[in-house]
N, C-alpha and C positions, 0 to 999 in steps of 0.2 A: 447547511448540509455537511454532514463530516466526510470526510476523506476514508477512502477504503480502500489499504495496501494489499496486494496480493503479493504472496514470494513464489516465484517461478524458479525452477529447477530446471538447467538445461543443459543437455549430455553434446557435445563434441570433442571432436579429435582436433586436439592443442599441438604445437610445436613447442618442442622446449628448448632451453639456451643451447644445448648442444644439438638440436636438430633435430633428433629424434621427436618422432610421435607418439602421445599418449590421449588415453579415451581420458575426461574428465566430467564432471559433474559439477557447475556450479550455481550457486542461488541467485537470484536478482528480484528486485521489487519493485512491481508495478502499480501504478492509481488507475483503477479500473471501477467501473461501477456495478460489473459483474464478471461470474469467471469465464465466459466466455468471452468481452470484453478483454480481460486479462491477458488468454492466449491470444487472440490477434493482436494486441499490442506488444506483447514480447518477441510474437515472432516477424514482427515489423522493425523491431529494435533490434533484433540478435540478426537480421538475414544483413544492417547494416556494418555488422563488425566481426561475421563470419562468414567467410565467403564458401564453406564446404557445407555437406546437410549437418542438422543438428536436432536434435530429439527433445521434445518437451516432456519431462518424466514424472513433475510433480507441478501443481498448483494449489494453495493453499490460503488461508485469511492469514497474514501478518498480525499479529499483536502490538502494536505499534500506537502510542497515543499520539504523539510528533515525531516529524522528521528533520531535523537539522544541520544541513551541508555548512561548510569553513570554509573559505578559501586558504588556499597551499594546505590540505591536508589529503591525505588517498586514502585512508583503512574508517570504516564504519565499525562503531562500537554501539553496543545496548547497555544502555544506565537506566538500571531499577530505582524510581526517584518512587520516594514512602510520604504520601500525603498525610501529617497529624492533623487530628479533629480531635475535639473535647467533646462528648456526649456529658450533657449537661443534667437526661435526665438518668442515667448509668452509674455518671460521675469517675469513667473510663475515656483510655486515651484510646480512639480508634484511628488504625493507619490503611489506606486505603493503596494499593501499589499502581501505576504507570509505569510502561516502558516507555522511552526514547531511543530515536537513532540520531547519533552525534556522529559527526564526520572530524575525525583528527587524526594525528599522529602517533600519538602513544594515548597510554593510560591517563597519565598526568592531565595534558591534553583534556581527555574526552571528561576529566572531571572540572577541569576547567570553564569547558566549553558547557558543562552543564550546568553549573552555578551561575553562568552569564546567559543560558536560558530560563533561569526559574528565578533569576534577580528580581521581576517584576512581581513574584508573587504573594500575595496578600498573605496566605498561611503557612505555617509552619510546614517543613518535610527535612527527609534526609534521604542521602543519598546511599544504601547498601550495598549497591553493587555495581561493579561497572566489567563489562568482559567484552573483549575481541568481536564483532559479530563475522561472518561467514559471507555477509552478504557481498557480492564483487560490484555493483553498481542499482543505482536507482535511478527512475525514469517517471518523473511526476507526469501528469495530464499535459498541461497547457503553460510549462515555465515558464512564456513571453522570453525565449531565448530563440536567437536566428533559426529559423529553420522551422519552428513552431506556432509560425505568422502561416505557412504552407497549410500546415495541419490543422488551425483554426480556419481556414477558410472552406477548405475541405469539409470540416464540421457543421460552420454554418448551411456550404450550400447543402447538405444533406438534409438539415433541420429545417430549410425552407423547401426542400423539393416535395413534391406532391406526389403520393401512388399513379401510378400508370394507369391501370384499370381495379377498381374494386369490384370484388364479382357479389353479389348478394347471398348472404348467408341464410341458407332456408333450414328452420326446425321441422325434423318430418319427427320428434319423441314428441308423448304425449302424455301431460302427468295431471292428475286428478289434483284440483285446486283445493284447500283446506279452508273451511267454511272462518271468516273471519271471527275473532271474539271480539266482544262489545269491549268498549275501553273503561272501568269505572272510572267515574269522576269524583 
């Protein structure tokens, strides 16, 4: 099952270096399996590193093929990596595009960082583009990082607990059944 990023947008009132207060806006990205999903997890995320209210103002599907964090690096970048294929029966070259999110420090960096994610791969590609991304932090499902042992337990017992009461669903519509056709054999 593939991974499905959400970027969440969310509006609070920041301190800046000199004190003062401004309203900001910024993005973050969630693994969520739906966008409902999505808002409870970010506002499970953001309630722990914001202690004032805060507004969730957009939610969205990320374009994102992989994600790949560095250690010592803080700024996330998107590198547009261009898959070549030979159409053999064409006798064209077709390029098929992928984003990535690369975690580095600069440009340099994140082209770096991207040529040692796509070392392994069998076909050809290049790399077009690589730009700054926006986004201030990501927060995978289940990292297996402290704190994340709480949250899978919590998962599982949800996934093993049983409904309380299920009440019996009664059809009071009533539709005229369509006379079956013969099947040829």
């Amino acid at each position: 099952m593939s991974t499905t990023w959400y970027e969440c947008k969310v509006k609070y009132r920041k301190t800046d270096e000199t004190g003062g207060q401004k309203i900001t806006t910024e993005p973050y990205l969630v693994d969520a399996l739906s966008y409902t999903e999505a808002e409870s997890r970010i506002n499970e995320e953001m309630s722990a590193y914001i202690s004032e209210e805060f507004k969730i103002t957009n939610i969205k599907v990320a374009n994102y093929a992989e994600i790949h964090p560095f250690e010592n690096a803080d700024r996330w970048f998107r590198s547009k990596v261009s898959l070549l294929a030979y159409d053999e029966e064409s006798g064209k070259e077709r390029k098929t595009n992928m984003y990535l999110l690369v975690q580095a420090n600069d440009v340099k960096e994140a082209y770096d960082n991207t040529t040692s994610v796509m070392k392994g791969t069998m076909g050809d590609y290049t790399i077009p583009a690589i730009s700054e991304s926006p986004i201030m932090d990501v927060f995978p499902y289940f990292s297996g990082e402290e704190g994340e042992l709480e949250q899978l337990e919590r998962f599982n017992a949800l996934k093993g607990s049983k409904p309380e009461a299920v009440a019996e669903i009664v059809d009071h519509m009533e539709f005229e059944t369509a006379p079956e056709e013969e099947a040829v054999v």
